[in-house]
C-alpha positions in Angstrom: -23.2 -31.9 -101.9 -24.4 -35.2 -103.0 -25.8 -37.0 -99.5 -23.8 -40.7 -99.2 -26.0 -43.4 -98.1 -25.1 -46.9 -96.9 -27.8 -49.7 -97.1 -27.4 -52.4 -95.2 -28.8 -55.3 -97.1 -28.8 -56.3 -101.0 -31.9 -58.6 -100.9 -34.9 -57.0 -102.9 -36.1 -54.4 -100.1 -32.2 -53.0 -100.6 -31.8 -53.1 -104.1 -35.1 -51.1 -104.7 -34.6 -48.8 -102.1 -31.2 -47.9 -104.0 -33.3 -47.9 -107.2 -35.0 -44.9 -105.9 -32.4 -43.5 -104.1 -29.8 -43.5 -107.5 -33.3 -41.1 -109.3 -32.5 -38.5 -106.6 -28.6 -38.2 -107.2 -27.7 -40.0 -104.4 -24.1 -41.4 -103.8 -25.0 -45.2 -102.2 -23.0 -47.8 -101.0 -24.6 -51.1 -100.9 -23.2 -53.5 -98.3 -24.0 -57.2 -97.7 -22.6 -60.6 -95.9 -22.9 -62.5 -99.2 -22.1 -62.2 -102.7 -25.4 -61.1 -104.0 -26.6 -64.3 -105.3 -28.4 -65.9 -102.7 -31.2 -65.6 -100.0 -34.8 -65.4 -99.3 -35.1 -62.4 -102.4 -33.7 -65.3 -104.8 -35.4 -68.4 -104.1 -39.1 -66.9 -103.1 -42.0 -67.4 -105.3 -41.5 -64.6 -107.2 -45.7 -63.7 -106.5 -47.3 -60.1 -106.5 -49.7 -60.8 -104.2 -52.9 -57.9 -103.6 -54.5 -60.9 -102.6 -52.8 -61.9 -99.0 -54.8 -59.5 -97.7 -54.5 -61.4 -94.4 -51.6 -61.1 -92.2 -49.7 -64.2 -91.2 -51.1 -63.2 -87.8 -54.5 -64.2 -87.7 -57.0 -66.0 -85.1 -56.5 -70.0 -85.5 -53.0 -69.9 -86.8 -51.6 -70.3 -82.7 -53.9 -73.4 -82.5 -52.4 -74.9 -86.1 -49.0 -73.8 -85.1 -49.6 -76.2 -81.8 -50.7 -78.7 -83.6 -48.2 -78.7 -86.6 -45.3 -77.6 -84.1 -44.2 -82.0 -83.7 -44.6 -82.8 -87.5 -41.0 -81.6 -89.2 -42.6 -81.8 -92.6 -46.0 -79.6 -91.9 -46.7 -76.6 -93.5 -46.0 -74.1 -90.3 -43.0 -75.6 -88.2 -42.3 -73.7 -85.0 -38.8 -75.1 -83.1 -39.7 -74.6 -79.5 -36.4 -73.0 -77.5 -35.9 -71.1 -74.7 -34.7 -67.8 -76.1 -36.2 -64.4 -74.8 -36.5 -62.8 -78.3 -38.3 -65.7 -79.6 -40.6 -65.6 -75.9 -41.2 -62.4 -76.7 -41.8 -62.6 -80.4 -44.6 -65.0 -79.7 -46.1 -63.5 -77.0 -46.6 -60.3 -79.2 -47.8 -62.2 -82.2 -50.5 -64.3 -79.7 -51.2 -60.4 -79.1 -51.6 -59.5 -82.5 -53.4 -62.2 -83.7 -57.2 -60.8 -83.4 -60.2 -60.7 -85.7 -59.8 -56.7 -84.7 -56.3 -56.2 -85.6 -56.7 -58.3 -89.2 -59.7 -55.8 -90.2 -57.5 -52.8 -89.5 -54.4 -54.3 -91.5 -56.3 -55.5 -94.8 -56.7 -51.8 -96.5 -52.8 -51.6 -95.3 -52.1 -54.8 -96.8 -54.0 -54.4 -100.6 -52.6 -50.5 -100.3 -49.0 -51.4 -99.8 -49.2 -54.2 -102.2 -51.1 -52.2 -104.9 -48.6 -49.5 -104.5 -45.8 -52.2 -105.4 -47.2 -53.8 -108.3 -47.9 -50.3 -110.1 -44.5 -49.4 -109.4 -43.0 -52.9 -111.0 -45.1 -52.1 -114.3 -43.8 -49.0 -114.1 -39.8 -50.5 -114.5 -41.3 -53.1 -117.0 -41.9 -49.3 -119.1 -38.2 -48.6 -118.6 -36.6 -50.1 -121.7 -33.6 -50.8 -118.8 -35.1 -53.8 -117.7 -36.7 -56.9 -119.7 -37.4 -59.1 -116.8 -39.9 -61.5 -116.9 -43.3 -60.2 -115.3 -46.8 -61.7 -115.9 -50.3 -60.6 -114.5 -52.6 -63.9 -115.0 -53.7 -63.6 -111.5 -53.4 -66.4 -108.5 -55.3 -69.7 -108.1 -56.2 -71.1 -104.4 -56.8 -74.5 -105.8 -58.7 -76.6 -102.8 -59.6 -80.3 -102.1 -61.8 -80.2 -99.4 -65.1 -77.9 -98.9 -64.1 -77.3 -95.7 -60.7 -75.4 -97.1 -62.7 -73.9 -100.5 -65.8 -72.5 -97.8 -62.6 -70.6 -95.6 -60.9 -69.2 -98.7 -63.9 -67.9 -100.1 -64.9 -66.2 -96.9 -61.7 -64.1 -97.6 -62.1 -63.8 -101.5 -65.6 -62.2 -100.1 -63.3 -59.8 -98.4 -61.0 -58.8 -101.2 -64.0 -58.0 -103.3 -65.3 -55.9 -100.2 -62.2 -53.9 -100.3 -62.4 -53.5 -104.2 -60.1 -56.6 -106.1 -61.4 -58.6 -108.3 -61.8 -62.2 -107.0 -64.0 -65.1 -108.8 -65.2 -68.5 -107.4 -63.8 -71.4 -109.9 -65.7 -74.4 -110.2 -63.3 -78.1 -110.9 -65.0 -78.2 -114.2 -63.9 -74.0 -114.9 -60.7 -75.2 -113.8 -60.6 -77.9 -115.8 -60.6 -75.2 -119.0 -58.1 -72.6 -117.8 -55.4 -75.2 -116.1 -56.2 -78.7 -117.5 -52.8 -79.8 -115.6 -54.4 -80.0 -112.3 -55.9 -83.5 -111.3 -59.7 -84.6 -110.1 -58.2 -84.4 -106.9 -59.0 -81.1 -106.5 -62.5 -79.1 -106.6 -62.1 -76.1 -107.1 -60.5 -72.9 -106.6 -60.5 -68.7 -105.8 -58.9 -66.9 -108.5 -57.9 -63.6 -107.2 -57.0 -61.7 -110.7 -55.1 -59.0 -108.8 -52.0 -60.9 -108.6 -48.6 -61.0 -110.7 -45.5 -63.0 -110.8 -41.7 -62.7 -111.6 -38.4 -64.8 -111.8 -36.6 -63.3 -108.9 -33.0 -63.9 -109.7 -33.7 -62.6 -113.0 -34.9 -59.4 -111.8 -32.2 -59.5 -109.0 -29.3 -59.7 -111.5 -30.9 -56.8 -114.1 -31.3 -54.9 -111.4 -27.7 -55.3 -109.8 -26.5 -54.5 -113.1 -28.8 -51.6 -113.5 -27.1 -50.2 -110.4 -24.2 -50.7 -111.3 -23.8 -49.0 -114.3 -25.5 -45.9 -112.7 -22.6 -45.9 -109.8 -24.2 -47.4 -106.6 -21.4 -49.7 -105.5 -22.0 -53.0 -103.7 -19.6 -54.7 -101.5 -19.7 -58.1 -100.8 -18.8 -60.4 -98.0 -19.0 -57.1 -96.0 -20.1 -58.3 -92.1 -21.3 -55.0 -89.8 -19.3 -55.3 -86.6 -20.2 -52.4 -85.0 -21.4 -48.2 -85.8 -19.8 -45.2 -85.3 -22.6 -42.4 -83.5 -21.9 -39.1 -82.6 -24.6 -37.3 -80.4 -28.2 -38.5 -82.6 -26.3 -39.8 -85.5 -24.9 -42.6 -87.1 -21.4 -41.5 -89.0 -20.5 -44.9 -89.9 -20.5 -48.4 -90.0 -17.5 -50.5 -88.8 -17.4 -53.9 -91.0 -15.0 -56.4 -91.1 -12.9 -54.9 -93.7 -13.4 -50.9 -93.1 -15.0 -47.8 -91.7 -17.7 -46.7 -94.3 -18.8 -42.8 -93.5 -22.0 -41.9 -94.4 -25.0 -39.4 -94.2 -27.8 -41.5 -94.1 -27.8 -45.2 -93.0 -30.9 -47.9 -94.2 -31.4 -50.8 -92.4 -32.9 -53.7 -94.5 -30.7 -56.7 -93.5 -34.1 -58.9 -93.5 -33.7 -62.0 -90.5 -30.5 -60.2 -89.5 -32.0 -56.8 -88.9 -33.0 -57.2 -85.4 -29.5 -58.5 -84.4 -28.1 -55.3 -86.3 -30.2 -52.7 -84.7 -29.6 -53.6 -81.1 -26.0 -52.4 -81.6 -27.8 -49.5 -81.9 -29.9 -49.7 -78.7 -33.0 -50.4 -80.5 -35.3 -53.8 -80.3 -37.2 -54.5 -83.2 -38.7 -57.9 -82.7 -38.4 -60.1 -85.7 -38.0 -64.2 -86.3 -36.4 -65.4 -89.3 -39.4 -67.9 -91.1 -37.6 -70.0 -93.2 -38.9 -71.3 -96.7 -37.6 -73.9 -99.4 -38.1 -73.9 -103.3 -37.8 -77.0 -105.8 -37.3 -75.9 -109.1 -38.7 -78.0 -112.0 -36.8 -76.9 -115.3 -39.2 -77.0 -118.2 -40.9 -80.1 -118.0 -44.5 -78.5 -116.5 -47.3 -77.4 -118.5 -48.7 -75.1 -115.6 -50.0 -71.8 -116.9 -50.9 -70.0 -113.7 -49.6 -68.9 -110.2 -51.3 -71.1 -107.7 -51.2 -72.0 -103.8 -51.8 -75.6 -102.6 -54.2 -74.5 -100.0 -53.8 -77.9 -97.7 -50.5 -78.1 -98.4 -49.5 -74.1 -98.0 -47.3 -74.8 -101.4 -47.3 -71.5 -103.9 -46.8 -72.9 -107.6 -45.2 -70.4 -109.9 -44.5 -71.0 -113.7 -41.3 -68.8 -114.3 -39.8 -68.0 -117.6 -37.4 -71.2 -117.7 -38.4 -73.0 -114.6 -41.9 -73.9 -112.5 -41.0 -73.3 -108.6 -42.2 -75.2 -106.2 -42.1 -73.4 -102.7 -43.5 -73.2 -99.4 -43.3 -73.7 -95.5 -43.2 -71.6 -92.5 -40.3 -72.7 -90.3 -39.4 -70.5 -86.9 -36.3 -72.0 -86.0 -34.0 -69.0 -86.0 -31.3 -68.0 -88.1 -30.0 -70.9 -89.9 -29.0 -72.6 -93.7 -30.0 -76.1 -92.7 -32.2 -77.5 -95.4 -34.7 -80.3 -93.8 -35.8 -83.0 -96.6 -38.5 -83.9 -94.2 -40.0 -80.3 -96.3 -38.3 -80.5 -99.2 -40.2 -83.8 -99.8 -43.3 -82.5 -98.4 -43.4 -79.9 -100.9 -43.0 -82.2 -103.7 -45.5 -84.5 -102.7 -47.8 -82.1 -102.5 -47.1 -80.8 -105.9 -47.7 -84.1 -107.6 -50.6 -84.7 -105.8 -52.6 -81.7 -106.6 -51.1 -82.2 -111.0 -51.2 -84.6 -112.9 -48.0 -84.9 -114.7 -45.9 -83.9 -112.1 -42.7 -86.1 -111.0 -40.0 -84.2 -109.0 -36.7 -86.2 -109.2 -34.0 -87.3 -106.6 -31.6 -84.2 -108.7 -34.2 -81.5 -108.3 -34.9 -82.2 -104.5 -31.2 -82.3 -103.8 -30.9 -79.0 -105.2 -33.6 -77.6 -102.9 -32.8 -74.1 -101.5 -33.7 -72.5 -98.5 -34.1 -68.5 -97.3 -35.3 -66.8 -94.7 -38.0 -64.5 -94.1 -38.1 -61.4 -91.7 -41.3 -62.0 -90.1 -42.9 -59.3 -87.6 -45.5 -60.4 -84.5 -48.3 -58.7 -86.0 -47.5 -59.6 -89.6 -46.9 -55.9 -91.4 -43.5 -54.9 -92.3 -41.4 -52.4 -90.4 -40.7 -49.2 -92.6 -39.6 -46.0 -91.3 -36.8 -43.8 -89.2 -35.9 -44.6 -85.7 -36.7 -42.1 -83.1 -33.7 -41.2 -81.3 -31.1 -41.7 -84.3 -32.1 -39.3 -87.2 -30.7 -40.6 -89.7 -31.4 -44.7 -89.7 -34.2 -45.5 -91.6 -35.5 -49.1 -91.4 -37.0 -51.3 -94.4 -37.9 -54.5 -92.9 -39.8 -57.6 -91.8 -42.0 -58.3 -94.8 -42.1 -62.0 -94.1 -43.8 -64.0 -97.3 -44.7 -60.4 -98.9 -40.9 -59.4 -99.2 -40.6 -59.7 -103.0 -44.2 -58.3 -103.4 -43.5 -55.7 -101.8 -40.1 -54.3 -102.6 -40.5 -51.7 -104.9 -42.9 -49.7 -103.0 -40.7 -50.3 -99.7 -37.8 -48.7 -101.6 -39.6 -45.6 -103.1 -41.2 -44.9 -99.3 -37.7 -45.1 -97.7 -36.1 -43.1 -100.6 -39.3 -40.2 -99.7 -38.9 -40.5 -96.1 -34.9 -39.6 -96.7 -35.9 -36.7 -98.9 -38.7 -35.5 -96.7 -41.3 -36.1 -99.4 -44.8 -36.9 -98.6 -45.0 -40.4 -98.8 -46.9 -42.1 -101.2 -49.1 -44.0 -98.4 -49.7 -43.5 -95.0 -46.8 -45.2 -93.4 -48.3 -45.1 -89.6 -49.1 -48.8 -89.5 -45.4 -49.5 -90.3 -43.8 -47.5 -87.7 -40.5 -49.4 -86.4 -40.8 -48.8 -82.9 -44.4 -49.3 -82.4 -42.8 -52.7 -80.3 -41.1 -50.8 -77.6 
C-alpha cells in the first residue's frame, strides 16, 4: 500500500521534496496558506550558489548588525523587540558565530550546494522541464580594496576546498561585463555558480506535479495535528482533517510556529528580502553581488532582478521603500545604464527567509515523533538548495542512505 504523505509548505524546499517523493510511488498531498504564486521561492535571486561557502553566521556580522541595526535602508536591518524567540535566536547565533564553527560548516556548505546543482542539471535532462538555467558563474564586483582584499581571502578558501575561483582585474571586467561602471575595481568570479528564473521553474514544476497526481491545496491554514502515541495521523486545517502516513515540515518562516504545536522548538527568524525587476532594458550578462551594497544582480530569461537585504523583523508583508530604493540606488551606481523607474520600485516584492542561528538548514526527522521529517531554515540558500533538500527528505522517508552526511543538519541539535 502506497504510503500518503502530507508536506506542509509549497515553496521550493516542498515542491522538490514532492518531486522526489512522486519517483517512489508515493501518494502526496501538498498543502499551503497561499495560492502557490508568491513568497520567498518566487521573488529570490534565482542563484546556485557553491560559492557562499560562508554561513550568514560569521565573526564581524554582530558588530555590522549593531551598527546597521538604526539605518532602515542598510544592507542587514535587525528590528530590536522584546520577544523570547527572537532573545533566544540571537543569543544562539552570537554562539554560533566563530572562526571555529565557519571552518567546520564550509565542506557542509560547498557539499550541500554541489549536491543541488547536479541534481538541477539533472531535471534540465528530463525533456519534462525547459526552464531557464545558466552556469556563467557569480561576480563579487567591489569598489573599495578594503572589500576586494576580504572577498578574496574567502575566494582563497573556495579554491582550498576545490571550486574554481579567479581574481578579476576592472580592466578583465571591463571585457567580460562592459555594463559595469569605473566605479568599480574589480571583482571575484567564483565559476561554480548557476542561476534560474524562479517562478518559471515554480510553475513547470507545479504543473509537473500535477500531472503525475500530487495534489496541492491552497489557502489551507494548519490549525492543529492529530498524534496518537509517537505519531502524527493528521493535520487539522481550516477546512479539513487530512490523514496521513508520513508528515514533512517545510513551511520556511512559519515552521517554527508549526512545530511547537507539536512540542518541538526549532529556533528560526524570518529574514526578509525585496526584488526589483527590470524587464528587458539591461545589458547585464552575468550573476553578480554588489559587495558594499549586499545587492545580488541576476539577468533572467525576460527580466534582470534586482535583490537584496537582510531584515529580522519577524513575520510580516510590509514592504519598506527606505530598501526598495536602497537597492536601486545601488544598482545604478555600480552600471552604467541603469535607471530603475517610479513603476518598477512600486512593484517591489518582498519574502521571507527561514534563517537558523548558526546559518545551516534544518533537515531531518524529529526524535520523539517518527514520522515528521523537517526541511527547513535555508535562509539566502533556499532556492540553491532545494533539490538536494528534497531528494535527502524523500531518502530519509525511505530509509535510504542519504546522499550526504546529514549530521550537521540535525533538527533538534537546538534543544
Amino acid at each position: 500500500m502506497k504510503k500518503r504523505v502530507v508536506i506542509i509548505g509549497g515553496g521550493i524546499i516542498g515542491l522538490c521534496t514532492a518531486y522526489y517523493l512522486q519517483k517512489e510511488a508515493a501518494e502526496i498531498i501538498v498543502i499551503d496558506k497561499s495560492d502557490f504564486s508568491s513568497g520567498a521561492s518566487y521573488v529570490n535571486a534565482g542563484l546556485i550558489t557553491p560559492s557562499h561557502i560562508i554561513s550568514l553566521a560569521s565573526p564581524g556580522i554582530i558588530t555590522k548588525g549593531l551598527q546597521w541595526m538604526f539605518d532602515a535602508s542598510s544592507p542587514f536591518y535587525v528590528k530590536p523587540r522584546l520577544n523570547y524567540d527572537f532573545l533566544k535566536w540571537t543569543w544562539l547565533f552570537k554562539k554560533s558565530a566563530t572562526s571555529q564553527k565557519v571552518t567546520t560548516s564550509i565542506p557542509v556548505i560547498r557539499d550541500i550546494n554541489l549536491l543541488s546543482r547536479r541534481l538541477y542539471e539533472e531535471m534540465i535532462s528530463d525533456k519534462s522541464f525547459s526552464f531557464f538555467y545558466k552556469h556563467k558563474g557569480l561576480l563579487m564586483l567591489y569598489k573599495t580594496d578594503k572589500a576586494g582584499e576580504e572577498e578574496w581571502n574567502v575566494g582563497k578558501k573556495a579554491i582550498e576546498c576545490g571550486l574554481k575561483v579567479e581574481q578579476i582585474s576592472q580592466k578583465q571586467l571591463q571585457e567580460i561585463e562592459p555594463t559595469v561602471n569605473s566605479s568599480v575595481k574589480g571583482a571575484v568570479h567564483y565559476l561554480s555558480d548557476a542561476h534560474m528564473t524562479p517562478h518559471q521553474f515554480m510553475q513547470q514544476m507545479k504543473s509537473f506535479l500535477t500531472a503525475k497526481g500530487v495534489i496541492f491545496k491552497e489557502h489551507t491554514e494548519v490549525e492543529d495535528f492529530e498524534i496518537q502515541s509517537n505519531l502524527v495521523t493528521g493535520v487539522k486545517t481550516n477546512h479539513e482533517l487530512i490523514k496521513l502516513d508520513e508528515l514533512v515540515v517545510a513551511s520556511g518562516s512559519w515552521s517554527q510556529n508549526l512545530l511547537k504545536k507539536l512540542k518541538v522548538n526549532v529556533p528560526i527568524q524570518a529574514g526578509k528580502g525585496y526584488r526589483i525587476d527590470v524587464v528587458n532594458r539591461t545589458k547585464i550578462n552575468i550573476p553578480s553581488i554588489l559587495l558594499e551594497a549586499k545587492v545580488a544582480v541576476t539577468p533572467m530569461d525576460s527580466v534582470t532582478r534586482f535583490a537584496g537585504t537582510m531584515e529580522l523583523g519577524g513575520i510580516n508583508h510590509t514592504v519598506n521603500n527606505k530598501r526598495v530604493n536602497a537597492i536601486a540606488n545601488a544598482a545604478e551606481s555600480y552600471y552604467n545604464e541603469i535607471e530603475i523607474n517610479e513603476k518598477e520600485k512600486t512593484s517591489a516584492k518582498c519574502g521571507l527567509r527561514p534563517c537558523s542561528p548558526d546559518g545551516l538548514p534544518y533537515i531531518g526527522r524529529l526524535t520523539k515523533l517518527k514520522n515528521v521529517t523537517v526541511g527547513t531554515g535555508h535562509a539566502m540558500m533556499g532556492w540553491s538548495l532545494g533539490p538536494a533538500t528534497g531528494k535527502l527528505i524523500t531518502e530519509i522517508l525511505n530509509e535510504k542512505k542519504t546522499s550526504m552526511d546529514i549530521t550537521p543538519f540535525q533538527v533538534e541539535r537546538f534543544s
